[in-house]
Residue, then its C-alpha position, 0 to 999 in steps of 0.5 A: x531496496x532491491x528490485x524485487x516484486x516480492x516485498x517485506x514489511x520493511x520492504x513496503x515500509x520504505x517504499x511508502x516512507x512508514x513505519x514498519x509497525x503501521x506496515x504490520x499493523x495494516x496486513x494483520x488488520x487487512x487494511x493493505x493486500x498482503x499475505x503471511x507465508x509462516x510467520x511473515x507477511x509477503x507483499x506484491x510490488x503491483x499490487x502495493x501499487x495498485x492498492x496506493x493508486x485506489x487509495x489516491x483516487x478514493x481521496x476526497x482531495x481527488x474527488x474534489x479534483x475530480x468534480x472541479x474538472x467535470x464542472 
């Protein structure tokens, strides 16, 4: 994948280890920050990652973690 900030749905699909169906599916449902330039979804590369970030800390795995550390 080049290293390019701009991504495609293939793109983002490799990157999370998807499937580039889950990927379109998500941007049409708004479920990922994406953006449909004509035909095609565009993605950002910071924010895909600060999208998966939000998603790890609002795990209940994470919370979990969280409440053992405070305790």
């Amino acid at each position: 994948m080049p290293d390019s900030e701009i991504m495609t749905v293939a793109d983002v699909a490799r990157y999370l280890k998807l499937k580039p169906q889950t990927i379109y599916k998500w941007a049409q449902e708004g479920k990922i920050p994406a953006a449909k330039l004509g035909k095609e979804w565009r993605f950002r590369r910071s924010v895909i990652d600060a999208w998966l970030d939000a998603q790890i800390a609002e795990s209940p795995a994470m919370k979990e973690l969280e409440k053992k550390n405070k305790g």
